[in-house]
N, C-alpha and C positions, 0 to 999 in steps of 0.2 A: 504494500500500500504506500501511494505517497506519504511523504513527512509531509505536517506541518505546522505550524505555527499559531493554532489559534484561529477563532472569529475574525481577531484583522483589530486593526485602529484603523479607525477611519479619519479622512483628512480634515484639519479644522479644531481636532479632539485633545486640547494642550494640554490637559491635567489629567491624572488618573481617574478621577471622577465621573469626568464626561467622556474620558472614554468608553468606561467600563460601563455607561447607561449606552452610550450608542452599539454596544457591541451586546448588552441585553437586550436593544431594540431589533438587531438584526437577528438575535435566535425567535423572539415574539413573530416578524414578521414571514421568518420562514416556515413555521411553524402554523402559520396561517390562521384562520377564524376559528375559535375551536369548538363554536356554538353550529359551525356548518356542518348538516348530516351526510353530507359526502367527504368532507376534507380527511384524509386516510391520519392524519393528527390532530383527530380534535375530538373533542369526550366524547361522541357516540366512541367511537373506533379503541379509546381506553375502558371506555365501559364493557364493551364488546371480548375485550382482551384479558379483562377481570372476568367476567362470566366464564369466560373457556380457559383459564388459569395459563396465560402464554402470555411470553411478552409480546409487547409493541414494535416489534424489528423493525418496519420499513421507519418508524421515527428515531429507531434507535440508528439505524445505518443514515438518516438524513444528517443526525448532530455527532455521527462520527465522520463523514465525509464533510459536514462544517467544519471542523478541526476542534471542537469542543472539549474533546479530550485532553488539549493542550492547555486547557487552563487548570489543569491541574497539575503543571509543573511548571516551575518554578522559572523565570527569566534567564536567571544563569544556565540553565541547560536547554533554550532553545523554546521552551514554551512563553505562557502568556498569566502566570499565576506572580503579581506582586505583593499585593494586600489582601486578608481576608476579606474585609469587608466590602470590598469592589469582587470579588468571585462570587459572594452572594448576589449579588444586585442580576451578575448576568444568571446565575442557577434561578433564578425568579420567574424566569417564563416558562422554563419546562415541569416545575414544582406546580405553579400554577395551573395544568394541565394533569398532572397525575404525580404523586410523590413517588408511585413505582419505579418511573420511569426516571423521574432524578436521581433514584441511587443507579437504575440500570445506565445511566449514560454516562457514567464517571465518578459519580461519589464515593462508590464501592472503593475503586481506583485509587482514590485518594485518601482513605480512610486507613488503606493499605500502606500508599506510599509517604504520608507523612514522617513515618516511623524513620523512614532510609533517608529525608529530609534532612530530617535532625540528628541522623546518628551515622548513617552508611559511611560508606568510605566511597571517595571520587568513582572509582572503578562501578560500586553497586550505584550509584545515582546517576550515572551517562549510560547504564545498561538498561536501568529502568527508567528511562527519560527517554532512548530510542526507543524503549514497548509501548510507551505508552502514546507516544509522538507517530509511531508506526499502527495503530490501530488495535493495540493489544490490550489484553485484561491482566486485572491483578487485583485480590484481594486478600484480607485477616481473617487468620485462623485465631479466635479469641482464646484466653484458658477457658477453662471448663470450671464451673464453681459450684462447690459442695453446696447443699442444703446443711439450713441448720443443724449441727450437733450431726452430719450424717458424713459419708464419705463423698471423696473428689471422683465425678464420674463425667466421661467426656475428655479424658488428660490426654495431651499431647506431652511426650517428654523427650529429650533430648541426652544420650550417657555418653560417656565414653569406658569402659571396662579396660584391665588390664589388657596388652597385645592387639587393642583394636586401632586401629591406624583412620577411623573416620568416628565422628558421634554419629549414633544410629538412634534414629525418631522412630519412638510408636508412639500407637493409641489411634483414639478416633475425633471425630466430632462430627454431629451427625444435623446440625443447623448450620450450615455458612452458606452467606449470598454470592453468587457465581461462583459456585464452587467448579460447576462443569465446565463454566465459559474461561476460566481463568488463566494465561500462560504460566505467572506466576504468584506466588504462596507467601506471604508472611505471615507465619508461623510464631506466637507465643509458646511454648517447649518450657515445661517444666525442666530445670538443669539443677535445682539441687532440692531437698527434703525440708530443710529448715532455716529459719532469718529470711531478714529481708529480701534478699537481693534470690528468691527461687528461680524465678521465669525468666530466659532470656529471648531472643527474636532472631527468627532465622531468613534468610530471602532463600526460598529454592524455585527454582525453573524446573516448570512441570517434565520440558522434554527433554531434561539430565539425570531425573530420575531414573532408575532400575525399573523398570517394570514389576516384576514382580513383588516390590516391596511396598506398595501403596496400590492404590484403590480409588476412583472415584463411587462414592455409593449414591443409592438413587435420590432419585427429588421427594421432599417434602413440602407435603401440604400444608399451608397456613392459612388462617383466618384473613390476616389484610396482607398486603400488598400482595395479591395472586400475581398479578405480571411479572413479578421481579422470580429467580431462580433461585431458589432454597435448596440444596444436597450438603451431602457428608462427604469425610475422607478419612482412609483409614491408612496408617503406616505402619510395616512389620519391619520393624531393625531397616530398616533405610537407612545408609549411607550417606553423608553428609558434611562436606569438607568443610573444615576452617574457615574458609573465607566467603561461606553462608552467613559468619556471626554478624550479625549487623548491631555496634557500639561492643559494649563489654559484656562479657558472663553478665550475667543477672540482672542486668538492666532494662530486663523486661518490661517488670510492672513501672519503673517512674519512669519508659515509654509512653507506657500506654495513658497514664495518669496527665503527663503535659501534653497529649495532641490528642487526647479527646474535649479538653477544654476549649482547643478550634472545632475540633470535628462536628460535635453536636453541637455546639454554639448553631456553627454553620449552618448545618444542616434545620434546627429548628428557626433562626430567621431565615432560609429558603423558604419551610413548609407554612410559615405564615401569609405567603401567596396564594396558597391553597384555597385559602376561604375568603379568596377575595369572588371568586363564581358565586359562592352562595349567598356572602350578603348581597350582590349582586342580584341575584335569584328574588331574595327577601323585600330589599327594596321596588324590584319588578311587581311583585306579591301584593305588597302594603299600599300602591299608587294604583295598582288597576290599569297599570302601563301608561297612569294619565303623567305630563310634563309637572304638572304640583307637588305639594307634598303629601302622603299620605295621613292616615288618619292618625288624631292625636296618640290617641293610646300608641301607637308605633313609634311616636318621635323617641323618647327613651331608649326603648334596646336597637333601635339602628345606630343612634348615634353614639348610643353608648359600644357598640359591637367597633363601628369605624375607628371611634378611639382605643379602645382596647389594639386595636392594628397598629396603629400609631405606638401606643406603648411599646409592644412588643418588637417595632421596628428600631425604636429610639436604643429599648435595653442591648439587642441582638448587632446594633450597628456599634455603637459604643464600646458594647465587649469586644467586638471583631478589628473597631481600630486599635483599641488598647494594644492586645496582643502584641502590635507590632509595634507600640511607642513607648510601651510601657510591658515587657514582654515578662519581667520578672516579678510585676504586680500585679497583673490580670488575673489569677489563679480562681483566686477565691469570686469576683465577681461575675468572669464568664463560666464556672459553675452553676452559679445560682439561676444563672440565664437560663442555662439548657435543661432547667426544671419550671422555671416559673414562668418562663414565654409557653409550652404545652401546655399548661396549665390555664393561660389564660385562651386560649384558642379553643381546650375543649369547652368550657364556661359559653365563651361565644358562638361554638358551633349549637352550643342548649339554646343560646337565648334566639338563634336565629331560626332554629326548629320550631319554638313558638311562633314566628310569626308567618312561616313557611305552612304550620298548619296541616289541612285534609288538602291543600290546592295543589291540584296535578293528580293523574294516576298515577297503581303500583308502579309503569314503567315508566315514569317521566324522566327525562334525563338530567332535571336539576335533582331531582329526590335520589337519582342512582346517584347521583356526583357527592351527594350528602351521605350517604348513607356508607359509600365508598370510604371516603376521608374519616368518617368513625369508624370503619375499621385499618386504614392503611396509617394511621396517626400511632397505636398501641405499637404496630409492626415493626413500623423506623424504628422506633426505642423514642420515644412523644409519649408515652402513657405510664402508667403508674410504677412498671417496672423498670423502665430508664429514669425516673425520676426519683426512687430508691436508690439506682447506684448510684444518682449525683449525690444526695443526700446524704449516703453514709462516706463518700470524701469529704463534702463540705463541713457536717458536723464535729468531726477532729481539730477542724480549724476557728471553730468558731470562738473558742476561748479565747484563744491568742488574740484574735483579732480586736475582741472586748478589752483586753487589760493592754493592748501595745498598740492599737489602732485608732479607731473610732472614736472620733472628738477630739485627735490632736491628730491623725497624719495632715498632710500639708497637702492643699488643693492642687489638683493634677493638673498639665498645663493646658490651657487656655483652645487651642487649635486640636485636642482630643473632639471636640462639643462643638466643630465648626465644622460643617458639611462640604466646602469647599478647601479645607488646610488639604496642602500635602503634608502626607506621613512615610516616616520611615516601611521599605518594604517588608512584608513578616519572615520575619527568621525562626524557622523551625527550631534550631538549636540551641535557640538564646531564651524557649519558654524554660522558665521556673513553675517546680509546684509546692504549693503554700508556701507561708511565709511572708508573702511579698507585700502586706498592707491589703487594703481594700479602698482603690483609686472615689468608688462611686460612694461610700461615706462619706470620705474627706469631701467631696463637690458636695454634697446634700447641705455636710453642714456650712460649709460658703456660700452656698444657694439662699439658706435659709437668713443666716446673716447680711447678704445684700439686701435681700427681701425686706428685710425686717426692717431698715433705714430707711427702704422705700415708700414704707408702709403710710407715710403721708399723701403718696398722693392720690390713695382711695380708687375707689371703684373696685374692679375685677385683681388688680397689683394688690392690694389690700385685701383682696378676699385669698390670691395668692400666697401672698406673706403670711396670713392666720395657717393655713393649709400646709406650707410648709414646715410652719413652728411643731404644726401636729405630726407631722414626719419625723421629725427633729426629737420630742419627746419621747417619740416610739423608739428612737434608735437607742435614747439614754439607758430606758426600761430594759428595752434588749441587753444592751450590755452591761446591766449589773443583772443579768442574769444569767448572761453565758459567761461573766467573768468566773460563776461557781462552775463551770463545767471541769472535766477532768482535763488533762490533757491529753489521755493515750481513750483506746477503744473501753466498752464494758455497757453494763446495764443503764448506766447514765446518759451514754451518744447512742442510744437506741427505744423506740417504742412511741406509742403516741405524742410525747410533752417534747421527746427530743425532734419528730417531724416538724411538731408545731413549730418550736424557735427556727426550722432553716427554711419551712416555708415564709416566715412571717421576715426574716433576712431578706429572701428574694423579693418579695413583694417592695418590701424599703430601697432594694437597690434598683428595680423598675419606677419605683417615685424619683429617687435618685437620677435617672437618667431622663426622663420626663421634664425637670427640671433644667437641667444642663443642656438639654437638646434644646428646649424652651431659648434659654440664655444664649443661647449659642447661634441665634438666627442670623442672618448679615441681611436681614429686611428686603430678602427677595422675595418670601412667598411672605404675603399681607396674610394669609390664614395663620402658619405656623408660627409667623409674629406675634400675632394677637393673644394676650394669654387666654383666650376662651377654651381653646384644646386641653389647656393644660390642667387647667381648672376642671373641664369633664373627667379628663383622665386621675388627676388626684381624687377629688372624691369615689369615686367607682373602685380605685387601689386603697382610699382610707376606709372603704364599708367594708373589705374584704378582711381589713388589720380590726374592727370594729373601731376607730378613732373617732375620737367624738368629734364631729364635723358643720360648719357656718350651713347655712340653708343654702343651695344648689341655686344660681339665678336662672330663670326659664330662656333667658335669651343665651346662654350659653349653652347650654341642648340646642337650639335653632338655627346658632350659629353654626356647629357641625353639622349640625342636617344640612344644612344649606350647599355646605362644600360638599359633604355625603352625594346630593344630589345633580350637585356642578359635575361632580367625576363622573358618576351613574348617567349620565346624559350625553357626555362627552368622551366616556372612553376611553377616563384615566384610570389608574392602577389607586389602590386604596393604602396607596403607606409614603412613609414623608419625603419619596420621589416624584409621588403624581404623574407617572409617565404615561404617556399616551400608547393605549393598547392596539391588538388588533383583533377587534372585533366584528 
């Protein structure tokens, strides 16, 4: 297959910014209408492809013959990946379309190759930068994790025994995505029994293998994302030279630990395009297809549903710039992301079922597009058991952060919370886990402290300065309660009281970034200036924390309707880019 290089820059496109929206616009418009029941890429055709549990190929060979797969590698080796948070913006339009189908096009790929980012040696990152430049696959073999109190089932391990002149892999795992499509394997391998440092990461090339010492096993069936490929692999003493180790012995797990804090970050502000169809859908629903607004009772959970997008984009962009500016303090806050963004998503996928209603039959295609995304949401790892394994990282860290953080680090710099700054590109290698402060604190509390000075000059500024005080309060509460947390694992970083504090974390550090994106406007878009958004969106995060909260003004519900309905009419995208779609 030709090399190549990516979607393209297109001419005219001088900041990473705009290029990275005009090069989401060009996968949108190849990609074509996706309400048309003929366009072989558009949700009839994923709908179609869920029911008969197969992927979407001819979409998946259109955005591999784009070159799509080159954004997921890295500049220095020929690709077109600088910043996390510009690779989200272009994964926007195919997420938006089916979340199957964004991990079948390269997510997988890069979930895989982060690992060799950060750690490989030259030789394994220009072998895996021509696979994946050349049209090739590649994904993670995760460990396998015991049930409580019960045995480790599912282990991949990695030995080496006296006279043996290779490490030989066994074991199995019998859930991994493209397992059959894959040339090559990063493999998590258990390498020693006990401490820290068990699991390490191996790269192997499917067609170096021995034959007979591995296996691909068959496909399995899942509940959501049917399109995407689920199988096993099994290896019997496999062979395995040296220069498969990818970093050091045992550095497995704080592999896997600092590049899933991109990964799903990532991945969860993609799949918040998801449900830009259905509120799309809802507001169709609530108007009667009329140009007005719909009925009173609707104004609330539309505009409340739009802002909650907002939020979610604000937290998920934020963490994704961090990473790269602030690559040894982001830990702690883009975890909290990749639980509290699904969280807010499925809440709005409730509230838009409300008004979505008995309307349409069983086989409507907006009902199947909803009904799909409540089950391909749990699938990604979006549902309660991805949000579990953030949660039991995040909670170790939450003490420290109470007694060495929060209310005294020192506000982050200024161009993290500017839409237009250039940022350093993401350095795989340069992520830290825990430790690193908590960037979205320190801004809440300067947020709140500008606020506060402001507070003379009334109106909506003043109903924001109250709103943030009460964020503010929350966080104090918060950490003189996590200051009593332990600091290692046990009965205390676990069970309902210990959820509660990392949920009620994220939720603070989504007010947090609400704010700062707020602050952060250079008074291009008059809407996201205005603090009306910001104001729906805090209170809607303070009724979640139960914070006692100023009466809600109605013209700030109206005010987002309004835009709600500017987009919906025109055919813009529902998060703080507002791009024009193709509808």
């Amino acid at each position: 297959m030709t090399l190549t290089t990516g979607i393209g820059l297109p001419p005219g496109a001088t900041d990473g910014r705009s290029a990275a929206l005009c090069r989401a616009a060009r996968v949108d418009t190849l990609l074509e209408n996706p309400y048309d029941p003929v366009n072989e890429h558009g949700f009839a055709a994923f709908l179609a492809a869920d029911r008969e549990r197969r992927p979407a190929r001819p979409t998946e060979r259109l955005l591999a013959d784009a070159g799509l797969a080159a954004e997921f590698v890295p500049a220095r080796h020929g690709g077109g990946l600088t910043r996390a948070d510009l690779l989200m913006k272009v994964l926007r339009p195919v997420f938006r379309r089916d979340v199957a189908l964004g991990f079948a096009a390269g997510v997988t790929s890069l979930f895989a190759a982060s690992a060799v980012w950060a750690a490989g040696t030259d030789a394994q990152q220009r072998a895996l930068a021509r696979l994946l430049l050349g049209g090739g696959r590649t994904t993670v073999v995760h460990p396998g994790l015991a049930p409580a109190g019960g045995v480790r089932r599912e282990e991949v391990t990695a030995r080496r025994t006296a006279g043996d002149t290779a490490m030989l892999v066994s074991g199995r795992k019998d859930v991994i995505i493209d397992a059959a499509r894959a040339d090559v394997y990063v493999v998590h391998a258990r390498t020693a029994d006990a401490g820290s440092r068990t699991h390490s990461v191996l790269l192997l090339e499917a067609a170096q293998l021995p034959g007979a010492t591995w296996q691909r096993l068959p496909r399995v069936a899942t509940d959501g994302m049917r399109g995407a490929v689920f199988s096993g692999l099994r290896f019997t003493r496999c062979p395995v030279s040296d220069d498969a180790l990818v970093g050091r012995p045992g550095d497995g797990a704080a592999l896997a630990l600092r590049m899933n804090q991109v990964n799903r970050c990532l991945v969860a502000g993609a799949a918040s395009a998801a449900l830009d169809p259905v509120l799309r859908a809802a507001v169709h629903t609530a108007t009667d297809g009329r140009t007005g607004p719909p009925a009173r009772r609707w104004h609330r959970p539309l505009a409340g549903v739009f802002t909650d997008l907002l939020v979610c984009d604000a937290l998920a962009t934020v963490c994704l710039r961090a990473v790269g500016l602030l690559p040894d303090q982001a830990h702690a806050p883009t975890v909290a992301a990749t639980y509290t963004v699904p969280a807010l998503l499925t809440d709005a996928l409730e509230e838009l079922s409300a008004v979505l209603g008995t309307h349409g039959g069983r086989d409507d295609l907006l009902h199947g597009i909803l009904a799909k995304l409540v089950r391909d949401l749990p699938a990604a790892g979006l549902g309660r058991d991805g949000a579990a394994a953030c949660q039991a990282v995040i909670l170790p860290q939450l003490g420290a952060l109470a007694q060495q953080s929060w209310l005294v680090e020192e506000e982050p710099p200024a161009e993290l919370f500017r839409r237009r700054a250039d940022l350093p590109p993401l350095d795989h290698g340069a992520l830290a886990f825990a430790g690193g402060g908590d960037f979205l604190a320190a801004a809440l509390t300067a947020a709140a402290e500008r606020l506060g000075r402001s507070r003379r000059a009334g109106g909506r500024i003043a109903l924001l300065a109250d709103l943030a005080d009460g964020f503010l309060a929350e966080l104090r509460l918060l950490r003189e309660q996590c200051a009593l947390l332990p600091g290692q694992g046990g009965d205390a970083l676990s069970g309902p009281a210990a959820c509660a504090l990392s949920d009620r974390y994220g939720l603070l550090a989504a007010a947090a970034a609400v704010l700062a994106v707020w602050e952060g406007q250079e008074a291009a878009d008059p809407f996201l200036a205005d603090p009306g958004w910001a104001v729906l969106a805090l209170s809607r995060l303070g009724r979640r924390l139960a914070i006692a909260l100023p009466d809600l003004p109605q013209d700030c519900v109206t005010g987002v309707l309004d835009e709600l309905l500017r987009r919906h009419h025109t055919g813009r995208s529902f998060d703080l880019d507002g791009t024009e779609l193709a509808l």
